[in-house]
C-alpha positions as CSV (number, residue, x, y, z in Angstrom):
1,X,132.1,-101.8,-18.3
2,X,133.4,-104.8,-19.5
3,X,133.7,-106.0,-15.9
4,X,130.1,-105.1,-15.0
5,X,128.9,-107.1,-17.7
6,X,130.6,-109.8,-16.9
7,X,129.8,-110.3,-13.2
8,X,126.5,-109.4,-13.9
9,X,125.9,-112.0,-16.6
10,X,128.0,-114.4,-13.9
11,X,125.8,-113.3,-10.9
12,X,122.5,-113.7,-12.6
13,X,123.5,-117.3,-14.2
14,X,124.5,-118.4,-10.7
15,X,121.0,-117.0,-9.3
16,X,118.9,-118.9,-11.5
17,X,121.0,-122.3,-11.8
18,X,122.5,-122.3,-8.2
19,X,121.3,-119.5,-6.0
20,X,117.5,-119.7,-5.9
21,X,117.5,-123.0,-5.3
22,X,119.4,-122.3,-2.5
23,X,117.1,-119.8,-1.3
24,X,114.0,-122.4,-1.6
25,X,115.9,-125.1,0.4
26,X,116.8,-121.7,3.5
27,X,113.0,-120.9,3.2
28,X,111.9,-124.0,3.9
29,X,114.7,-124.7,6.8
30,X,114.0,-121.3,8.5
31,X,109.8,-122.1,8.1
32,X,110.4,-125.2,9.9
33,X,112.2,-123.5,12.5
34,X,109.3,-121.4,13.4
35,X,106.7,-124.1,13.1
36,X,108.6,-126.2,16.0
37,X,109.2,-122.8,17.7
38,X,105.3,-122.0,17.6
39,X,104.5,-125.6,18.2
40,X,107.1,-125.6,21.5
41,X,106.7,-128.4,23.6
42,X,103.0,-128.7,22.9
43,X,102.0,-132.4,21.3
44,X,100.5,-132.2,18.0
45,X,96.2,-131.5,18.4
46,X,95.2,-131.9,14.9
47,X,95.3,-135.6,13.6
48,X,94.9,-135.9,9.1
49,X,92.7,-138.6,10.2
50,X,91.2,-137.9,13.0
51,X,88.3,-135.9,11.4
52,X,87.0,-138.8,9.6
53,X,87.1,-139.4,5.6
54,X,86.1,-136.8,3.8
55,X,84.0,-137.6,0.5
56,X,85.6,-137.2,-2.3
57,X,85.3,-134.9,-5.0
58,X,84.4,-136.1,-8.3
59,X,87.3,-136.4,-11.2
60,X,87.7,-136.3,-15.1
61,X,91.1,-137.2,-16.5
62,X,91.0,-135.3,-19.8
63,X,93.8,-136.7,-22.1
64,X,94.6,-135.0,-25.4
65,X,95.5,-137.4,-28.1
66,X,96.8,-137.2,-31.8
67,X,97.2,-140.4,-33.8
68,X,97.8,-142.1,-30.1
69,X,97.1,-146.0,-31.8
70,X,100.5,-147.4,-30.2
71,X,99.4,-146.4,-26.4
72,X,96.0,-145.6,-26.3
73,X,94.9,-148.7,-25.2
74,X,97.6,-149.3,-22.6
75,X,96.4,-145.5,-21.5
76,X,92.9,-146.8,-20.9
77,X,93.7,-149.5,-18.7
78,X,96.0,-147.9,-16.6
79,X,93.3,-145.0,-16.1
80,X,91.0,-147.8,-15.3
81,X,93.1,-149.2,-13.0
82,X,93.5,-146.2,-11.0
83,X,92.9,-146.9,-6.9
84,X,89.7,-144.0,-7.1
85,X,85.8,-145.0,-6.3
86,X,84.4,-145.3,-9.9
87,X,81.2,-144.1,-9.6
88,X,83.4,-140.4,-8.8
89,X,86.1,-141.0,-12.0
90,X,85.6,-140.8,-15.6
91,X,87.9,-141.1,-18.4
92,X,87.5,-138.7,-21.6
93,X,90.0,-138.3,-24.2
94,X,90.0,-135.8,-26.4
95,X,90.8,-136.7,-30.1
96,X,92.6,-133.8,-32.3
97,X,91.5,-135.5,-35.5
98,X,93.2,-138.3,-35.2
99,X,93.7,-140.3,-38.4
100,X,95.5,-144.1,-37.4
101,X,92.7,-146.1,-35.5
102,X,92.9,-144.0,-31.9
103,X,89.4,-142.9,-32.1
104,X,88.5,-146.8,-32.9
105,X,90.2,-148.3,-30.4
106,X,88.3,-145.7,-27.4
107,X,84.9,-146.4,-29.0
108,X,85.7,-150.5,-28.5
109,X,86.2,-149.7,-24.5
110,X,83.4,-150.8,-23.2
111,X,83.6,-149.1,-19.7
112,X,80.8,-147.0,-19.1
113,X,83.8,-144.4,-17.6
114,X,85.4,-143.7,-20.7
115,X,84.2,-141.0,-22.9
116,X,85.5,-139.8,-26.7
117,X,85.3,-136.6,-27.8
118,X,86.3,-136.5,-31.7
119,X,87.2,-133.1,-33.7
120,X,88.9,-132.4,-36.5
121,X,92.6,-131.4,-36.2
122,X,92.9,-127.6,-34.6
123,X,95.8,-128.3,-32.0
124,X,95.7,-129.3,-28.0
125,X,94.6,-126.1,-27.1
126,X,91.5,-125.9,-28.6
127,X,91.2,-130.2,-27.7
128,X,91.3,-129.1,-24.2
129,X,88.9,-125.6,-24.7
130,X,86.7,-128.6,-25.7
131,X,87.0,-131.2,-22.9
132,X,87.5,-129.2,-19.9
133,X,84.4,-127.2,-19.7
134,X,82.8,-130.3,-20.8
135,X,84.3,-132.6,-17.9
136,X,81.8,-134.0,-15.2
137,X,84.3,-133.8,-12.3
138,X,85.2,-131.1,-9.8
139,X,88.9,-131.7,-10.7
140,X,90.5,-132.0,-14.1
141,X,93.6,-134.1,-13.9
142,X,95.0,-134.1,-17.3
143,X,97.6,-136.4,-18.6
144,X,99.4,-137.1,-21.9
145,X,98.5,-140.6,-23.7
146,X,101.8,-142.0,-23.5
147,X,102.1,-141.1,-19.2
148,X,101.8,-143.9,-17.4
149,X,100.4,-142.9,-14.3
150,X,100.9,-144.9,-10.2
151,X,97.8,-146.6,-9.0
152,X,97.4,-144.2,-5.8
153,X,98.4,-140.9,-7.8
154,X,95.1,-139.0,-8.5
155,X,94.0,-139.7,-4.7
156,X,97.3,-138.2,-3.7
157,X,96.5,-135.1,-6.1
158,X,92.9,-134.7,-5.1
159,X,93.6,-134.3,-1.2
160,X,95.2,-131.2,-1.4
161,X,91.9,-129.6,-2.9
162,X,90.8,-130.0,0.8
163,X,92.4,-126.2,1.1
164,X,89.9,-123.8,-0.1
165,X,93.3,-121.8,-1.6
166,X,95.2,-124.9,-3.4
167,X,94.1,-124.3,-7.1
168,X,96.5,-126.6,-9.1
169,X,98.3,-129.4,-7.7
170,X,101.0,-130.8,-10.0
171,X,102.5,-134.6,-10.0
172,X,105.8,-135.9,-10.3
173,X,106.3,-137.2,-13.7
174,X,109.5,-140.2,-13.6
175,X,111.1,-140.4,-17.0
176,X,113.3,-143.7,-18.1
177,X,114.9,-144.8,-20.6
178,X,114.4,-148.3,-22.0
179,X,118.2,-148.4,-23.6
180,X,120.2,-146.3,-21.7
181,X,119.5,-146.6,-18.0
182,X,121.8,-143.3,-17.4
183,X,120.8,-140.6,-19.8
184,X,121.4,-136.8,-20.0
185,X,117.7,-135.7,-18.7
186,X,117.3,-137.8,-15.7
187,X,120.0,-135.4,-13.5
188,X,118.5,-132.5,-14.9
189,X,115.0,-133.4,-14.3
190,X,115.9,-134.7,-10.9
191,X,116.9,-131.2,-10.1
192,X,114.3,-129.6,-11.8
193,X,112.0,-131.8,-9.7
194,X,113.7,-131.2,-6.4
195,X,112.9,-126.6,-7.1
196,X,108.8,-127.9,-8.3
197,X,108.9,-129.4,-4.6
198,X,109.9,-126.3,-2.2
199,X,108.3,-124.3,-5.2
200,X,105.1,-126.2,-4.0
201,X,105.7,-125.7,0.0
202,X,105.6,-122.1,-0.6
203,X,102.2,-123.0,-2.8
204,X,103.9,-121.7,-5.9
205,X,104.8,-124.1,-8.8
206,X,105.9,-122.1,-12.0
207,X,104.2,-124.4,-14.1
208,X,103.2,-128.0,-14.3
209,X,104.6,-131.0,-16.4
210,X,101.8,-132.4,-19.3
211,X,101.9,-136.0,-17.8
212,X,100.2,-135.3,-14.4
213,X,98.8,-132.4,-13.1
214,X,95.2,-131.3,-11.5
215,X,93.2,-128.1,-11.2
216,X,89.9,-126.8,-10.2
217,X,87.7,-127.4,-13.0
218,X,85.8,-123.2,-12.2
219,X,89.2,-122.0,-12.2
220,X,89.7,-122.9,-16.4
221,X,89.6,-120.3,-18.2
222,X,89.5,-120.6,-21.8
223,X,93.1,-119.9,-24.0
224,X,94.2,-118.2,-26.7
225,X,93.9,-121.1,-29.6
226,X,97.6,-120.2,-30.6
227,X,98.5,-121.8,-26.8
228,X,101.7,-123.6,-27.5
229,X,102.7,-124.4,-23.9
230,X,99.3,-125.2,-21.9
231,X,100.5,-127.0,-19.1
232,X,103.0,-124.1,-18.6
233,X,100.0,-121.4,-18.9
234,X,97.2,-123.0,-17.5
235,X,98.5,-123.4,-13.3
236,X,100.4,-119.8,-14.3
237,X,96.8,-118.3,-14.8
238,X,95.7,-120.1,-11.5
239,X,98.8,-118.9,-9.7
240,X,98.2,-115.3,-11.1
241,X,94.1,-115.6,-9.9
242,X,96.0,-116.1,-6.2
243,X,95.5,-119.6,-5.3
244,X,98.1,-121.7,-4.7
245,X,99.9,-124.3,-6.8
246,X,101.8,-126.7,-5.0
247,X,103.5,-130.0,-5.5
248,X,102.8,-133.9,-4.7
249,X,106.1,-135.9,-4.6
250,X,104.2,-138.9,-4.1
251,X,101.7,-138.6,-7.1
252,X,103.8,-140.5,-9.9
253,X,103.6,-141.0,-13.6
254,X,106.2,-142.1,-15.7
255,X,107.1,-141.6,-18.9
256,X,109.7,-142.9,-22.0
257,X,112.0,-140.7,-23.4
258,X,112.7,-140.1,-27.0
259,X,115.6,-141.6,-28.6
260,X,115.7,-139.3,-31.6
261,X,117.7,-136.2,-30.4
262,X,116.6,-134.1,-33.5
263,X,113.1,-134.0,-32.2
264,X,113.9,-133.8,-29.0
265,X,115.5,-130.6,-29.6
266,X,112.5,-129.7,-31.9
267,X,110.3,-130.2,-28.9
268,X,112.6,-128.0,-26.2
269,X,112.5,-125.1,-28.8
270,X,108.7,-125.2,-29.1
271,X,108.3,-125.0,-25.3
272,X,111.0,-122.4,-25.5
273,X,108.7,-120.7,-28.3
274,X,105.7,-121.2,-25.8
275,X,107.2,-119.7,-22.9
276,X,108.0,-116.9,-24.4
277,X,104.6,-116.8,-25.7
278,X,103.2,-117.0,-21.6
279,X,104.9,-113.8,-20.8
280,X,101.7,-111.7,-21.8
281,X,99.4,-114.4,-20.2
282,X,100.2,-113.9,-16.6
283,X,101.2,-110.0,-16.4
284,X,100.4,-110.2,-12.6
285,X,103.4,-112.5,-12.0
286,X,105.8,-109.8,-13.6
287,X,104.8,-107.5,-10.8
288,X,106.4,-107.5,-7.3
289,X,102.9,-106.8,-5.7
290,X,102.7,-110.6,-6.5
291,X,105.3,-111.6,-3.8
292,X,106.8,-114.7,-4.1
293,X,104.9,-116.4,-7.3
294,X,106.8,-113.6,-9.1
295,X,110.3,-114.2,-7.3
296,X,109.8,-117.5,-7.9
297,X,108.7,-116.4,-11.9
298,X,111.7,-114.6,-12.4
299,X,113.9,-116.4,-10.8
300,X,113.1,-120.3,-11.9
301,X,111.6,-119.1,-15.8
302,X,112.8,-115.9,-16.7
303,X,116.0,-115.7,-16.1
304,X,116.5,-118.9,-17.4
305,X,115.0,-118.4,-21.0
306,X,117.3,-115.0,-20.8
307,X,120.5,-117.9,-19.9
308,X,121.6,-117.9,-23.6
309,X,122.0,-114.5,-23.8
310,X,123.9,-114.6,-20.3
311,X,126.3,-117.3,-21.6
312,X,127.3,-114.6,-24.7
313,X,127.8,-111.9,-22.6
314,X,129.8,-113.6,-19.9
315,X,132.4,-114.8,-22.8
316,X,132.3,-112.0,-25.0
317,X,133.2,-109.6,-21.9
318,X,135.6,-111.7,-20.6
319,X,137.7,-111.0,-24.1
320,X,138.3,-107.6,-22.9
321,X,139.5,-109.0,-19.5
322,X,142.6,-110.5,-20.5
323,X,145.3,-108.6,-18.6
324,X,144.6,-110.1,-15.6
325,X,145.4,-113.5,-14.2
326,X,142.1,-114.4,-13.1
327,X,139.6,-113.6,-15.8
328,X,142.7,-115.7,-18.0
329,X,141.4,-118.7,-16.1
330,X,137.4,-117.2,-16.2
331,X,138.1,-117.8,-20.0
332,X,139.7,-120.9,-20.1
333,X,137.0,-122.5,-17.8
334,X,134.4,-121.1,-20.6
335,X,136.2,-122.4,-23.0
336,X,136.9,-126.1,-21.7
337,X,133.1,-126.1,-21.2
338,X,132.1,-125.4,-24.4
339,X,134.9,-128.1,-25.4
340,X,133.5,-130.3,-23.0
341,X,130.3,-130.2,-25.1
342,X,131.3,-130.8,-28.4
343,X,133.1,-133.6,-26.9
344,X,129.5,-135.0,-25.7
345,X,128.0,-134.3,-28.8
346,X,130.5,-136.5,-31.1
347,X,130.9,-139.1,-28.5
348,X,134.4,-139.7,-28.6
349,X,134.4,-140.0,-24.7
350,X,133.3,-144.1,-24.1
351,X,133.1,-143.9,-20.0
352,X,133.9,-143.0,-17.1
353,X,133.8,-138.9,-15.5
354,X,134.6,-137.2,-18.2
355,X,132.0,-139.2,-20.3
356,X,129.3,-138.0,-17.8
357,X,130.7,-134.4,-17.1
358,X,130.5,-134.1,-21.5
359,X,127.2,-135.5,-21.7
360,X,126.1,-132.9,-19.1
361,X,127.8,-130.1,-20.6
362,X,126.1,-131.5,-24.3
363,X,123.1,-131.4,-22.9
364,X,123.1,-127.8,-21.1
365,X,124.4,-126.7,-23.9
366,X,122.0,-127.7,-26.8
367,X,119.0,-126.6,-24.4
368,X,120.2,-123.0,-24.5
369,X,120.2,-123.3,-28.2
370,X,116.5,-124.5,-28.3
371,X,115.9,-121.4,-26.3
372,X,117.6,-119.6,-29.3
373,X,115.9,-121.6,-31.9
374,X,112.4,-120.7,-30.1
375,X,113.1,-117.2,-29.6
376,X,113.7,-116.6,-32.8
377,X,110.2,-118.9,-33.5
378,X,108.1,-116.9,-31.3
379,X,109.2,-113.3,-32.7
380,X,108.8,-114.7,-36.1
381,X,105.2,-115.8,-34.8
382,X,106.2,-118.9,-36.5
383,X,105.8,-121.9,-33.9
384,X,102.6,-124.1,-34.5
385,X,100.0,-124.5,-31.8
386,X,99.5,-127.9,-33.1
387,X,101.7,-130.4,-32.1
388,X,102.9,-133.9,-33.2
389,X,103.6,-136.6,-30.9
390,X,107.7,-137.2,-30.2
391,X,108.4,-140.9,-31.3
392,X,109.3,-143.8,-28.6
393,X,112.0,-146.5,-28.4
């Protein structure tokens, strides 16, 4: 038994992590193959462009903000900025009783675009329960204050609303670093980007990123107050109504990083909280008579948030493995991982490979344990809806 715990902890870690993105990168491969076999030797008859320009539909980029002072205004002038006809674009950010001058600083913008919408403090859920039904646009692209989005980005989002199926389109959000041009996050979220992209080619993105994302305005429905993750449940619901959510590579937004770890981790385990909260939000994506979405549900989410619990059983079974050669060295690897990590977390490693293998392991590491930490939140119903903003460098 022992045994069959451990490969099946070993085999479902490997799935999630390793094997279904494998399986998205195969997909793709084998439905290129049978687009050039359909295609043959025939030249391309449908030209993007040849139909002539389509008008475009009208946008509202809703922004939630909480005592935003420090980057509202930089927020306004980049939406302002953006390359989209004005008299189709508007601007409304949605204040959750915000106390330090951001409600101020909106009312001095003098663009006609730019809409406030003040409340006192109740969380972003209900900010965005407000806003969106309220937009004037078609689309709702929503974004977070501090997300700097590209010039071209929302025009890049909007085009895929072209398809009558695409419900949610999300961006790609870019985060840096101002001090440390080489930081944990950036080769995890480099991956994590690289699954939202062949998640999108098969129209199924398990969830968006806050910073830059887009739906059909009539496809919002209104959410539970006690939300935590939003931009986790809201393209889930869209995906579970049987449109698609897909991905733009090429819509960008960028965004700092946080250089206080302690809230960083405070932050993964409210998400981790939240996504165990979505689970009853989108029963149709537990069900296999939802075809991919739910492969790629269970495969990308679920397993993951179940990854701590993996790790334990993998190295708790492999105690009762001992008398043979090879599960000695199945420990010993566990082991110099975990070593690996505590290494990264005291920083005694200065550079080179062993530095960045550390750091990785650090950072895999203390994400399981926010998964822990919000576990243990959202069965103690103790995770706030209402959140506060993650300081800057």
């Amino acid at each position: 038994m022992s045994e069959v715990f451990f490969w099946c902890a070993v085999l479902l870690l490997a799935h999630t992590y390793f094997l279904y993105p494998l399986s998205l990168f195969l997909l793709e491969g084998a439905a290129q193959v049978l687009k050039n076999a359909r295609d043959g030797r025939r030249a391309e008859t449908v030209n993007p462009g040849s139909g002539g320009q389509r008008a475009l539909p009208s946008v509202s980029l809703v922004v939630a903000a909480y005592n935003e002072a420090s980057c509202i205004q930089q927020k306004l002038e980049n939406s302002l900025a953006l390359a989209y006809p004005a008299e189709r674009f508007e601007v409304l950010i949605g204040s959750d009783g915000s106390s330090d001058g951001t409600d101020e600083i909106v009312r001095a913008c003098s663009d006609a675009r730019v809409r406030l919408s003040p409340a006192p403090r109740a969380g972003k859920t209900t900010v965005l329960n407000r806003c969106i039904p309220m937009a004037q646009g078609d689309i709702v692209v929503l974004s977070d204050a501090n997300t700097m989005i590209e010039p071209e980005a929302i025009e890049r989002l909007v085009r895929h609303f072209e398809d009558p199926e695409v419900g949610a389109v999300c961006g790609k959000l870019r985060l840096y670093n101002p001090t440390k041009q080489d930081y944990e996050e950036s080769a995890y979220w480099s991956y994590e980007s690289l699954i939202k992209m062949y998640e999108g080619r098969r129209g199924a993105v398990v969830g968006a990123n806050g910073g830059l994302y887009a739906i059909r305005r009539s496809l919002f429905t209104l959410l539970p107050p006690s939300t935590i993750v939003d931009d986790f449940v809201i393209p889930l619901r869209i995906l579970d109504q049987g449109y698609k959510v897909v991905y733009e590579e090429h819509a960008v937004a960028h965004e700092e990083t946080t250089e206080d770890y302690g809230k960083e981790f405070g932050r993964r385990a409210r998400i981790a909280a939240g996504n165990f909260q979505s689970i009853r939000m989108v029963p149709g994506l537990l069900l296999p008579t939802a075809g991919f979405p739910a492969f790629a549900f269970w495969s990308h989410k679920l397993l993951r948030w179940c990854a701590p619990a993996l790790m334990g059983m993998a190295l708790v079974a492999n105690l009762f493995l001992l008398d043979r050669l090879f599960y000695q060295f199945t420990l010993f690897s566990q082991v110099l991982f975990y070593a690996l990590a505590y290494l990264g977390k005291t920083g005694v490693l200065k550079r080179g490979t062993a530095k960045k293998a550390a750091s990785v392991a650090y950072y895999f590491v203390t994400m399981n344990l926010a998964i822990v930490v919000g576990f243990w939140r959202f069965l103690r119903n103790s995770q706030r809806a209402a959140w506060d903003r993650t300081a800057r460098a």
